[in-house]
C-alpha positions as a LaTeX table, in Angstrom:
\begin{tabular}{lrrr}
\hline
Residue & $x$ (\AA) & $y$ (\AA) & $z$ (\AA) \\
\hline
Unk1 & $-7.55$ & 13.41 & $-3.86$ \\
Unk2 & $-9.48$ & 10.56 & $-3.89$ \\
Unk3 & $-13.29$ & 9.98 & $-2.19$ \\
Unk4 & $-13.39$ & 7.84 & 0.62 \\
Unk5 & $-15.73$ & 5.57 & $-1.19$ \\
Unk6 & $-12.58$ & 5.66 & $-3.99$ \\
Unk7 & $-10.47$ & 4.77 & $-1.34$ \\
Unk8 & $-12.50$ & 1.65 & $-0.15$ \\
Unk9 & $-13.04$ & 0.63 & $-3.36$ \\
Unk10 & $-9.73$ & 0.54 & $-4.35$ \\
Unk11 & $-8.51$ & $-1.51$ & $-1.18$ \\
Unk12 & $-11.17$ & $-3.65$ & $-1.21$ \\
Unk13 & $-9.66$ & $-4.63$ & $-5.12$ \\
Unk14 & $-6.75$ & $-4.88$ & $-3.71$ \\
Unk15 & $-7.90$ & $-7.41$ & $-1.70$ \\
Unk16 & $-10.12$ & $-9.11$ & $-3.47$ \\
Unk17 & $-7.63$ & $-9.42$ & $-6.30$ \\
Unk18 & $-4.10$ & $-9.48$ & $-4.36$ \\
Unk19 & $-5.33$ & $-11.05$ & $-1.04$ \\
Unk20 & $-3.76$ & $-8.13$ & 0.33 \\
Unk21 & $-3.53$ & $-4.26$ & 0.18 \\
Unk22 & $-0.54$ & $-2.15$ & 1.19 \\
Unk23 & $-1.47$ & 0.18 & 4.58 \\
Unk24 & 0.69 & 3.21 & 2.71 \\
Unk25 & $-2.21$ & 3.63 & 0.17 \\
Unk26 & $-4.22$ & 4.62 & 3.56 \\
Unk27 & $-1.26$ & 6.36 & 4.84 \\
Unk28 & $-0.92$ & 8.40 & 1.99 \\
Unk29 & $-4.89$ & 9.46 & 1.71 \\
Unk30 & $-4.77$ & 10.60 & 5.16 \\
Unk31 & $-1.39$ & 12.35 & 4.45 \\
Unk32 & 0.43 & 10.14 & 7.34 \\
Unk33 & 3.73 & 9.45 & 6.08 \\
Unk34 & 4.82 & 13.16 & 7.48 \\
Unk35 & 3.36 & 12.03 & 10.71 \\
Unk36 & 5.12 & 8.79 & 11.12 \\
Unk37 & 7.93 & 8.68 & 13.68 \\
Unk38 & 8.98 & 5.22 & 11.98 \\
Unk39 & 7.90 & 4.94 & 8.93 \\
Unk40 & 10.28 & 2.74 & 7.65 \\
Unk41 & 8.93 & $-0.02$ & 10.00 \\
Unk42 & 5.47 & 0.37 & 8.38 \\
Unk43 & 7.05 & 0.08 & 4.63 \\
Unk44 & 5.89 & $-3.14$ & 4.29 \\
Unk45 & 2.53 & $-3.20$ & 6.42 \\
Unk46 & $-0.64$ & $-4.58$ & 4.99 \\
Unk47 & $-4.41$ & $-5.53$ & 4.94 \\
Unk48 & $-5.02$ & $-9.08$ & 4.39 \\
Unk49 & $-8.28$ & $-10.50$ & 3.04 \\
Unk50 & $-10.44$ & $-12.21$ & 5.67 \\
Unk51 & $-12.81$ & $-14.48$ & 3.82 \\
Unk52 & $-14.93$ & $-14.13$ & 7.09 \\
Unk53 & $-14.73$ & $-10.50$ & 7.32 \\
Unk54 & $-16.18$ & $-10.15$ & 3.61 \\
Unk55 & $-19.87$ & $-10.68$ & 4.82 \\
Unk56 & $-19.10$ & $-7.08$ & 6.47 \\
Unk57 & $-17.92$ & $-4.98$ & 3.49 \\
Unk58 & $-20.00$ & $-2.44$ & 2.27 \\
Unk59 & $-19.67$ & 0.38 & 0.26 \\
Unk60 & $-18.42$ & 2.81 & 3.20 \\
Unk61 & $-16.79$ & 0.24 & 5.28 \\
Unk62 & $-14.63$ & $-3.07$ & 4.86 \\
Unk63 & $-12.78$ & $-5.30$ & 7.31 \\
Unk64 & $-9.40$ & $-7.04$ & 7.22 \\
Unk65 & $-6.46$ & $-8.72$ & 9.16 \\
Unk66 & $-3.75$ & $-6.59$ & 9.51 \\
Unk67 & 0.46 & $-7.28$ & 8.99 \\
Unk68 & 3.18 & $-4.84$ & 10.19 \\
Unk69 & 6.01 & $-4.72$ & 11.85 \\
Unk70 & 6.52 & $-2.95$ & 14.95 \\
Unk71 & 9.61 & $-0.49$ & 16.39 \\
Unk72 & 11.08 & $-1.10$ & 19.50 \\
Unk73 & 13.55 & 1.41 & 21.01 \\
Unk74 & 17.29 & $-0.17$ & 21.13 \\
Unk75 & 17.17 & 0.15 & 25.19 \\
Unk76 & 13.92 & $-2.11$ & 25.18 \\
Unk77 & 15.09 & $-4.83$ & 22.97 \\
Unk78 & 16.94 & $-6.28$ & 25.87 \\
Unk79 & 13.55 & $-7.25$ & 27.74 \\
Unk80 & 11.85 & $-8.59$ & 24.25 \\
Unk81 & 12.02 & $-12.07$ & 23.57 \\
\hline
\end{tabular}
């Protein structure tokens, strides 16, 4: 298991290098997937690099925009527009 300071590190590669770093490779540290009532909807979620946020980062902490989808329940998606 990694450190959390092996865990920042690596996402804040990720973004650096990718502009972007998957949210499973969090999921998975914290052992979340098992936990996840959808986690098909959060397949493709991600952190995205925020050159403003950078100026934050240190070696315990880093900030970034967040992508995912959401789930709605099928009797809901009537009132969504």
């Amino acid at each position: 298991m990694k450190s959390d300071l092996e865990l920042i590190a690596e996402m804040q590669g990720a973004l650096i290098r990718d502009g972007a770093c998957p949210m499973s490779l969090m999921f998975r540290w914290l052992d979340l997937p098992s936990c996840l009532d959808h986690p098909d909807v959060l397949a493709d979620a991600r952190f995205t690099y925020d050159e403003e946020l950078r100026d934050e980062w240190g070696p315990e902490w880093l900030s970034a925009g967040a992508e995912c989808n959401v789930f709605i329940p099928a009797e809901l998606v009537p009132f969504c527009v």
